[in-house]
C-alpha positions, 0 to 999 in steps of 0.5 A: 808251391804254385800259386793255385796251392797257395790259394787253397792252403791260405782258404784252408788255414782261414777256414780253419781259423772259422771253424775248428773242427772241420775236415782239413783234407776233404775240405781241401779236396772239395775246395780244389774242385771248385778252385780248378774252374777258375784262373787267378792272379796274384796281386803283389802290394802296392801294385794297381789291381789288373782287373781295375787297369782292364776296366779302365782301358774298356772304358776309354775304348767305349768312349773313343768309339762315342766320338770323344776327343783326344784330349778329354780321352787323354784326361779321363785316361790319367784322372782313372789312372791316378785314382787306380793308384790310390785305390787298389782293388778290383772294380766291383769291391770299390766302395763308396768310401774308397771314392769319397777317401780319394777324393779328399786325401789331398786337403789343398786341392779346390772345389772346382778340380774335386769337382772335375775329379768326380765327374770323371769317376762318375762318368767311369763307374755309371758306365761299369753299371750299365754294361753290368760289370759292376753290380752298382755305382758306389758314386751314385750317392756323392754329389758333386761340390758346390761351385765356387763362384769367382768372378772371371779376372779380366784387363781394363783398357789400360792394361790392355793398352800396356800390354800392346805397347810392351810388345818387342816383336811383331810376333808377339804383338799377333800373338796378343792380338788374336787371342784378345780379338778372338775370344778363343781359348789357347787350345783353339788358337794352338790348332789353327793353321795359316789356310784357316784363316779367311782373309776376306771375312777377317774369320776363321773356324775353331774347333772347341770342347766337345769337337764342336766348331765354331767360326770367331773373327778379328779385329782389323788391328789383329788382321793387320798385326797378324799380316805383318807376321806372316810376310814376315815368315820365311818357313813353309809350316803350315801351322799359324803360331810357329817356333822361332827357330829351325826346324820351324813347327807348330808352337806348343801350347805352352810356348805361347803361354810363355810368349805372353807371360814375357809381354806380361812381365815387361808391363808389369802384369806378369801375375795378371795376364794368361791367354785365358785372362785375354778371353775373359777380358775380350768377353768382359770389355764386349759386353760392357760396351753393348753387346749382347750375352748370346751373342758372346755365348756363341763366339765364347763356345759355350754350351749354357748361357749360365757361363757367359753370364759370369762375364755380365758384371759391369762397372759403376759407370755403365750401370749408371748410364743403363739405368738412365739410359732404359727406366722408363720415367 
């Protein structure tokens, strides 16, 4: 039996299941003129739905051709993936209940990454609207979570310290260096390459989330570690972090995590340290001593100034001392 028989019979027996007394053999004709207009495919169990998997790759197209980045494709790509998975249905029988089931399947995930989740999905499910795939968007009623707010952690001058002195190589020690000076994240640095950098100025241009550029600069100590590490290359990759051993290549992100975490380690910090850790100590320990909050805005990259002000918790001292610095007695 093929599968447009198999359709009309299994439409016949629920019907007849429905209503008892109907005409089985003019029902089947009628149904199988209405049927033949149209082209089916079988959805075997278990499978994700063609149609929800068609809709996806529509969606990422759109928003390639909108500008996006690689890497914001890349995870809108594997958040709808993952959520196809789970839920197995054509884009226009989603519900909202089958979003909110995705969302809190998994007891143990944070606010923040449910957060993330659902703005993917809403993002995904507002477009299916406006271009009139979907009759509407079962997100529209979910609201996001409320933000957990953490303070950012961040080094004190020691550690910083600590984490200067434990460095083996001049490698490691540049490595350190520009990530504290600059304030970028592991991303931006992973990007770079030696002809970014203008000696000069002590600058350099990085291009951060929403492929938005920016300039960040060094320290004369980054300057001066980093120029070690270079004359002490012997490779012609273009890339300014690069592996250690032939073939030489730009290193992975992951590798200069790695090279952290083993500086980290021999300090003692090994569960305190990350490059992330050394943005949020570089804006931290800036503020703390004078600079201004839009100023670390526009060096940190960051689009609202309700970011930055996370950073702007200070300690007892500097408290004190602003207090008596600015009160007007």
């Amino acid at each position: 039996m093929n599968l447009d028989e198999q359709i009309l019979s299994d439409l016949v027996v629920a019907l007849k299941d429905l209503y008892p007394n109907i005409e089985v053999e003019s029902t089947k004709n009628k149904l199988s003129t209405v049927l033949s207009e149209y082209y089916f495919q079988r959805v075997k169990l278990g499978e994700v739905h063609p149609d929800l998997e068609d809709k996806i790759q529509l969606f990422i197209s759109a928003k390639k051709l909108e500008g996006l980045s690689s890497i914001t494709l890349d995870n809108y790509l594997m958040e709808l993936s993952m959520f196809a998975d789970i839920v197995k249905k054509k884009a226009e029988d989603i519900a909202t209940a089958d979003v909110r089931m995705y969302l809190s399947q998994d007891g143990t995930l944070k606010m923040s990454t449910i957060r993330k989740k659902l703005s993917v999905l809403k993002s995904f499910f507002s477009w299916l609207a406006s271009e009139e795939y979907i009759e509407r968007d079962p997100t529209t009623k979910l609201k996001a979570p409320k933000d957990e707010y953490r303070l950012p952690k961040s080094l004190s001058i020691e550690q910083l310290e600590m984490l200067r002195e434990s460095c083996d190589t001049v490698r490691q020690r540049a490595f350190l260096e520009i990530l504290y000076a600059t304030g970028c994240r592991l991303s931006e640095v992973h990007g770079l390459d030696k002809a970014d950098i203008n000696l000069q100025d002590m600058s350099t241009l990085v291009i951060g989330k929403g492929d938005k550029q920016r300039e960040v600069y060094f320290s004369i100590r980054a300057m001066y570690h980093l120029g070690k590490y270079l004359k002490g290359r012997n490779d012609n990759c273009e890339a300014l972090m690069v592996t250690e051993r032939k073939p030489f290549r730009r290193l992975s992100k992951r590798g200069i995590q790695r090279e952290i975490d083993i500086i980290a380690q021999k300090a003692g910090l090994q569960d305190k340290v990350s490059p992330h850790v050394l943005r949020h100590t570089f804006a931290t320990l800036t503020l703390n001593n004078g600079a201004e909050l839009v100023a670390i805005q526009e060096l940190l990259g960051h689009s609202s100034p309700d970011t930055t002000l996370r950073y702007a918790k200070i300690t007892h001292e500097r408290k004190r001392e602003q207090h008596q610095k600015y009160l007007i007695q």
